[in-house]
N, C-alpha and C positions, 0 to 999 in steps of 0.2 A: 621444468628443466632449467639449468644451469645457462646463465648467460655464453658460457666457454661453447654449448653446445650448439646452441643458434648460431653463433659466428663462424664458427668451423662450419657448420653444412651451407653458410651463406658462401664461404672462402671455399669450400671445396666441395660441395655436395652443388651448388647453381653455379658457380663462376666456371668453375675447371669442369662439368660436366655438357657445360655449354658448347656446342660444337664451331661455336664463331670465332672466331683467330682475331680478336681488338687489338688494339694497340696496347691501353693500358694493361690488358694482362700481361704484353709481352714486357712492358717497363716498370711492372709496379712486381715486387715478390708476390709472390699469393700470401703469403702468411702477415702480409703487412698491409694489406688493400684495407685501406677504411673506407666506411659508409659514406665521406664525402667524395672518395674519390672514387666510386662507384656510381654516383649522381654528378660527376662533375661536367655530363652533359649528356646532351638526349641519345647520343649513340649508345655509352656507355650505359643509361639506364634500359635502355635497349635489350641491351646485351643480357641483363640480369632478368629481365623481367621475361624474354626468351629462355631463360635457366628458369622460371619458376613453372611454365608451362612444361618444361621438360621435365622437371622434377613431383610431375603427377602421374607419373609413370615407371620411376626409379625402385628400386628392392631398397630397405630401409633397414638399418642396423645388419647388415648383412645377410640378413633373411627372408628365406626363398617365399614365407608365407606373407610378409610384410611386402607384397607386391603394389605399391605405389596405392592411389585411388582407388583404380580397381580392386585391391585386394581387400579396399573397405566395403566395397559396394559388397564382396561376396560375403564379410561379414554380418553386412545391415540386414542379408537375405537368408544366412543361412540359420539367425535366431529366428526368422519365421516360420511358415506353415510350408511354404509353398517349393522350398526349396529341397530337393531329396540327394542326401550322401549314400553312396555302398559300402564303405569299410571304414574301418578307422585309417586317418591319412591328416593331411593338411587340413585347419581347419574346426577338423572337429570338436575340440576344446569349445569352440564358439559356438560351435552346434548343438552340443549338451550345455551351454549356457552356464559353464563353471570358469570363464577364461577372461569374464569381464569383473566374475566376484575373486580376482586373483589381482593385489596391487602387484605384483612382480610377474604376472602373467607377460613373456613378451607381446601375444596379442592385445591385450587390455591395454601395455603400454605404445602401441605402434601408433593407434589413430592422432593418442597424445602428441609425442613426438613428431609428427610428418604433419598434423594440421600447426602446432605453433610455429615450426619451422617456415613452412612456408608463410606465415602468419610475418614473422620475423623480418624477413625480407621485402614482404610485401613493405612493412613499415618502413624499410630503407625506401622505399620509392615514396611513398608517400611524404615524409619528413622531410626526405631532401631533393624531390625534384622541383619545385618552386625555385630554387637558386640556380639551377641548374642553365647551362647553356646548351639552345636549339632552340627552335620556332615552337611558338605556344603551342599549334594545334599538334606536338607531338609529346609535350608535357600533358595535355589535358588529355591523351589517347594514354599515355604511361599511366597516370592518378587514377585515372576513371578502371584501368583496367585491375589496379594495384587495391581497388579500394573494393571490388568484387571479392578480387581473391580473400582480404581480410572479412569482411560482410560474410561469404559462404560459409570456409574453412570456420568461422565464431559458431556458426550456426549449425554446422555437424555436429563442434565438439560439446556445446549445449544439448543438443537430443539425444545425444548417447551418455554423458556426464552428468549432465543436469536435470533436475526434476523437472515434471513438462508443465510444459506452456497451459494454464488453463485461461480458458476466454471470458472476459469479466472479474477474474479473481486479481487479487495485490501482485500475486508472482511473489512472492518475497524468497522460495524456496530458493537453494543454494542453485547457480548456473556454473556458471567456467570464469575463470579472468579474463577481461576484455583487454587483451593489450593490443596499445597504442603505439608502443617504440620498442624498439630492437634493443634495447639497453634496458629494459625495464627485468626487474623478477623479483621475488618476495613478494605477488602481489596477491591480496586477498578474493575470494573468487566474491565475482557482482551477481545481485540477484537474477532470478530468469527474467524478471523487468527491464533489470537493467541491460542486460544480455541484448536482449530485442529492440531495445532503444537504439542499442549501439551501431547496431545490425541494420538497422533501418536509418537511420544517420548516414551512415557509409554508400548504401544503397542508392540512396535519394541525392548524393553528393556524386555518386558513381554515375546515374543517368545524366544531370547534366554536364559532366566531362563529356559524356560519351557522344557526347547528340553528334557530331558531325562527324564520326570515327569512322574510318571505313577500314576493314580489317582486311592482313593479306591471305589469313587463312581461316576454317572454322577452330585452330586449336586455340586462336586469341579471342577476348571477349572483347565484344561490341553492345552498344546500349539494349539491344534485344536481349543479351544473356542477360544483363543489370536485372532489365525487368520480369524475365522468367526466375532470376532467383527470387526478388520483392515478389512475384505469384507466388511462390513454394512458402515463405515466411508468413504471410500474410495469409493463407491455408492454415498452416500451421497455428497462428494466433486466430485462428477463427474470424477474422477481419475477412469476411465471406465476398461483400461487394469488392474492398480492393484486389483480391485474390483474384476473380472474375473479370475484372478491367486488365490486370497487369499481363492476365495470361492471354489475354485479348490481344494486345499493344505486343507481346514479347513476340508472338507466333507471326507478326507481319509479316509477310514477305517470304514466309517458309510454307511449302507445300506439306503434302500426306505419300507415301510410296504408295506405287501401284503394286496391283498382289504378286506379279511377276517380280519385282524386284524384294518384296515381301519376301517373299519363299523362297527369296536365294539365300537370305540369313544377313547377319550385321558381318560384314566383314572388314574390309579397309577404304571403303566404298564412302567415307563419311564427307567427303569433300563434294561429290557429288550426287549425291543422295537429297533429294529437294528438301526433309523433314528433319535430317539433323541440324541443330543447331550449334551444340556445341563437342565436341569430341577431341580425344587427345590422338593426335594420326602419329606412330610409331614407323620412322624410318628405319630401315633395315641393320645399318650398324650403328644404332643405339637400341636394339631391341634385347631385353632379356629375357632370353629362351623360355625358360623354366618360371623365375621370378617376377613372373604376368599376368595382364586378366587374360590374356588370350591363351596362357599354358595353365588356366585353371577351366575356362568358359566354354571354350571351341571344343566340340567335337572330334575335331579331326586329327590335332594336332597330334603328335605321339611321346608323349611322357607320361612316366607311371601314373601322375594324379587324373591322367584323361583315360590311360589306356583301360586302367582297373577300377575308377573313381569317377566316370561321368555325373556330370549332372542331370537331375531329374526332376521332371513338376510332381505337385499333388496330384495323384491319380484322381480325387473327388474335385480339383478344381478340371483336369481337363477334361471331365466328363461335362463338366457345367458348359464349354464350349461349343459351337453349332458347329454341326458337320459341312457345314457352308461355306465357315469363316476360313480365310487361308492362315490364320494364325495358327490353325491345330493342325497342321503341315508342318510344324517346326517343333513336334513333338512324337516319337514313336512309341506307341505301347509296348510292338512288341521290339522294339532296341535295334533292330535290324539295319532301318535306315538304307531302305530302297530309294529313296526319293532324293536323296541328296543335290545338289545342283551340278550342274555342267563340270566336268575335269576334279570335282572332290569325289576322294572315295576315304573308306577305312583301311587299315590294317587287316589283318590273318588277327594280329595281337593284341586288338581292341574288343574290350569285353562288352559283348549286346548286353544290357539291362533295360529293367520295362521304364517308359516314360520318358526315356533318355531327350536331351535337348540338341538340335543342331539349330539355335536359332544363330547361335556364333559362330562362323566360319571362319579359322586359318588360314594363311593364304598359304599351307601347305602341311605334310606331315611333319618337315621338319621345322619349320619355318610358324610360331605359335601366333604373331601378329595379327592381331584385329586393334579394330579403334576402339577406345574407350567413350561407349557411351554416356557425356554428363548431362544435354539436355536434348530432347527430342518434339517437335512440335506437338506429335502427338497425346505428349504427357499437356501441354497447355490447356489441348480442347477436353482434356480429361478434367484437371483442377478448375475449368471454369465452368460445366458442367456439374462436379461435384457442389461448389461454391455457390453454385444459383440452386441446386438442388435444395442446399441445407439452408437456403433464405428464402425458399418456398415459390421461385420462382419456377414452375414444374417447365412449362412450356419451353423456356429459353433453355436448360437445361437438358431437354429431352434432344433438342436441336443443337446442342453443340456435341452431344453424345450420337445422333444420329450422321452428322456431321465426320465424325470417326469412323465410326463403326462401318459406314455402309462402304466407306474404301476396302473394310476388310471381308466385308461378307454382304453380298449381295444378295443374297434374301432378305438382309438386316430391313426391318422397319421402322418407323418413329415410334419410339416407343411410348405407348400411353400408360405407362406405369407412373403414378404419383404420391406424395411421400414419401416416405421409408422404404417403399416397392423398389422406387425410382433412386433413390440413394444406397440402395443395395446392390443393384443395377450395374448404377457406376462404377461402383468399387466393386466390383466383379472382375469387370472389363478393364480397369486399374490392375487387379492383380495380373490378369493374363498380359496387357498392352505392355507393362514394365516389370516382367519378371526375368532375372537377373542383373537387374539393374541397378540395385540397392535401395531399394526402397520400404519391405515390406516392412520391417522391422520399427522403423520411423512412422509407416501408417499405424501402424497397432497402439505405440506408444499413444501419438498425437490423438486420437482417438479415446483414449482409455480403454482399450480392448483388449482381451484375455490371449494369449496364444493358447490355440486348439489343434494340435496335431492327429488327433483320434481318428480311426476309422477309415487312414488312407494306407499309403507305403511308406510310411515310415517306419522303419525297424528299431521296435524300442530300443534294444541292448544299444544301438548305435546311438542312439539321440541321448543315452546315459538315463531310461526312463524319463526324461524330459518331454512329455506330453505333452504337458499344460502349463501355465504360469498364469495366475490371475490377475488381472488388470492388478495395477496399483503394488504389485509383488516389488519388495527391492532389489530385486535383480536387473529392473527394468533400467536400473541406474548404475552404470560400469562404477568399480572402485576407481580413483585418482591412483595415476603409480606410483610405487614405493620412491622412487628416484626425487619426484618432486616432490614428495610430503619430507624428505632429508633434507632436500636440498632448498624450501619454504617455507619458513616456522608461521606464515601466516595461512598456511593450507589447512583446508579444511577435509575429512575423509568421509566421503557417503556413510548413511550407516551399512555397517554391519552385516 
């Protein structure tokens, strides 16, 4: 994208979207606020770095599908298995797997635009809070937090952009551009090496800002979120042992729910909820009804995509489920949804289909808010479990999977499954522990693994006959958008 377009969403998509009343906005024009004088002190970096949390939540170029973060998460899942659509509606384009081989797709180009954007600003913080006036330890809480967001947001648009990560190989394959400054474009994309260098640079730079940060909410990140992204990356590059320390280190201090509060669903509850760690909590007048993960996710809410469009699992994954575990309470075969929690109900005009999900509660029918789940403890003991699994350390692995597990299902036992038993296992209880959460899509990739839709509820005509994609298919690699291959003669376009 165009330099024109990062300044404008920094000047009016974080500043003006921010709900803080500063000084400086009230003496500087918006159309004229420069990047120093957005770092010209620690309140003001404040103020922006407050707009970028906010702005993972925002509806993006105007539309309703373009629903902030979450509305990636619901992309990352709905190229997978495990995700089930009923009609044609929002979305679907990404669901038949034609909407990321489209450079002018506004889906293809959403993640683009909303990951550099925030990218952009992030680097205003970075670049110029050093100069900046107020006490270090709120510069090094701004850097450390500013240097995640760029580390994350590189690291999305690599797994969906860029060719994957293989463990041991050069990388040399095309990744994304790594930018550095808000002023930068025409730049050429770094390889996936470089990618993850950069990514890991920022990370390891971000922990030690963060070490004495104490944050006043879960929407802001603190040195645990540093190190649970460095677990996901270091997964991700197959760096097996770091992966398994960092998800160790990340989940300190954070509990497991119990199954009662399990069974109530993700709702706005993320603040106190002992296992979240990090989530975007959505006050009431900055929520977009419609243009949300909670007006795509929840159940209950009442707009067309929920009422006629719920979401659904794999019917053969939630068979795979123990009739023990309380996680298959937040699934209904037959759509009904008896079981709902305390004061939620449906509609007359909400359509029962089988499998449907209440694991995301609204906090009403008209009212679509839930929190955006980004990191949960329980994804930690999953990835360190996965990570000792695949470096053979069965035991430790069986124990941080049993660890998990037996919060949700109390018959659960340690499981004596090893090898490939046992890393099947995992990733089982991976798909069930984070589904809807945006993840699968990313497993499959990082993996080399085939999408397999065959044999459950998915209704061909809907998926566009998109069954299957086999590993290594180039689909697995979104086109770059038309916008930026115009607007950067040094861009380069997946193939074909």
């Amino acid at each position: 994208m165009k330099n024109v377009i990062y300044i404008l969403m920094i000047v009016f998509g974080i500043v003006v979207l921010n709900s803080c009343k500063d000084d400086f906005l009230e003496t500087v024009p918006t159309d004229e606020i420069a990047a120093t004088e957005v770092v010209r002190n620690t309140t003001n970096a404040f103020a922006l770095l407050n707009g970028i949390h906010r702005n993972l939540y925002v509806r993006y170029e105007g539309t309703q599908g373009n629903a902030g973060i979450g509305g990636h998460y619901i992309h990352l899942d709905c190229m997978g298995e495990d995700q089930i659509v009923h009609r044609e509606q929002w979305f679907n384009r990404v669901y038949k797997w034609t909407a990321g081989r489209s450079e002018t797709d506004f889906y293809s180009r959403f993640p683009w635009f909303m990951y550099y954007t925030l990218i952009a600003n992030a680097n205003v913080l970075i670049n110029g809070i050093g100069g900046a006036d107020g006490p270090q330890e709120d510069k090094d809480a701004i850097l450390g937090q500013a240097l995640v967001y760029r580390a994350w947001c590189h690291y999305q648009l690599v797994q969906v952009y860029g060719g994957r990560y293989i463990a041991g190989g050069g990388n040399s394959q095309l990744g994304v551009p790594y930018k550095k400054s808000e002023l930068e474009e025409k730049l050429a994309r770094n390889t996936v090496e470089e990618v993850y260098t950069e990514i890991n640079n920022d990370l390891d730079a971000a922990i030690i800002a963060l070490e004495n940060y104490s944050r006043p909410n879960k929407s802001h990140l603190n040195q645990n979120i540093a190190k649970g992204v460095k677990a996901r990356v270091a997964l991700t590059m197959g760096n097996w042992e770091l992966a398994a320390q960092m998800a160790q280190e990340a989940r300190n201090g954070f509990g497991l729910m119990d199954q009662a509060t399990y069974a109530d669903g993700f709702q706005i509850s993320s603040e106190t909820n002992p296992e979240f760690m990090w989530a975007s909590q959505i006050v009431e007048d900055q929520n977009d009804r419609f243009g949300s993960y909670g007006g795509y996710m929840s159940r209950n809410f009442s707009s067309s995509a929920i009422r006629g469009n719920p979401r659904s699992i794999n019917s053969n994954l939630y068979d795979l489920i123990s009739d023990t575990d309380i996680r298959k309470t937040l699934w209904d075969p037959t759509g009904e949804h008896l079981n709902l929690p305390s004061g939620v109900s449906l509609l007359s005009i909400h359509q029962r289909k089988p499998y449907t999900s209440q694991k995301f509660i609204a906090v009403s029918n008209s009212d679509s808010r839930v929190d955006v789940p980004h990191m949960r403890a329980a994804e930690m003991y999953l990835i360190e479990a996965e990570a000792n699994a695949r470096r053979n350390l069965d035991a430790q692995a069986a124990q941080a999977l049993f660890d998990l597990i037996s919060t949700r299902d109390d018959a659960y036992t340690l499981s004596s499954n090893t090898g490939q038993a046992l890393i099947d296992e995992i990733m089982i209880h991976r798909r069930v522990e984070l589904w809807g959460e945006g993840f699968r899509f990313l497993d499959l990739k990082r993996l080399n693994l085939p999408l397999d839709r065959t044999g459950a509820n998915h209704n061909a005509a809907l998926t566009g006959n998109v069954l299957e994609v086999p590993a290594g298919d180039i689909r697995w690699e979104w086109l770059i958008p038309q916008l930026e291959l115009d607007a950067n003669p040094n861009m380069v376009q997946n193939p074909l």
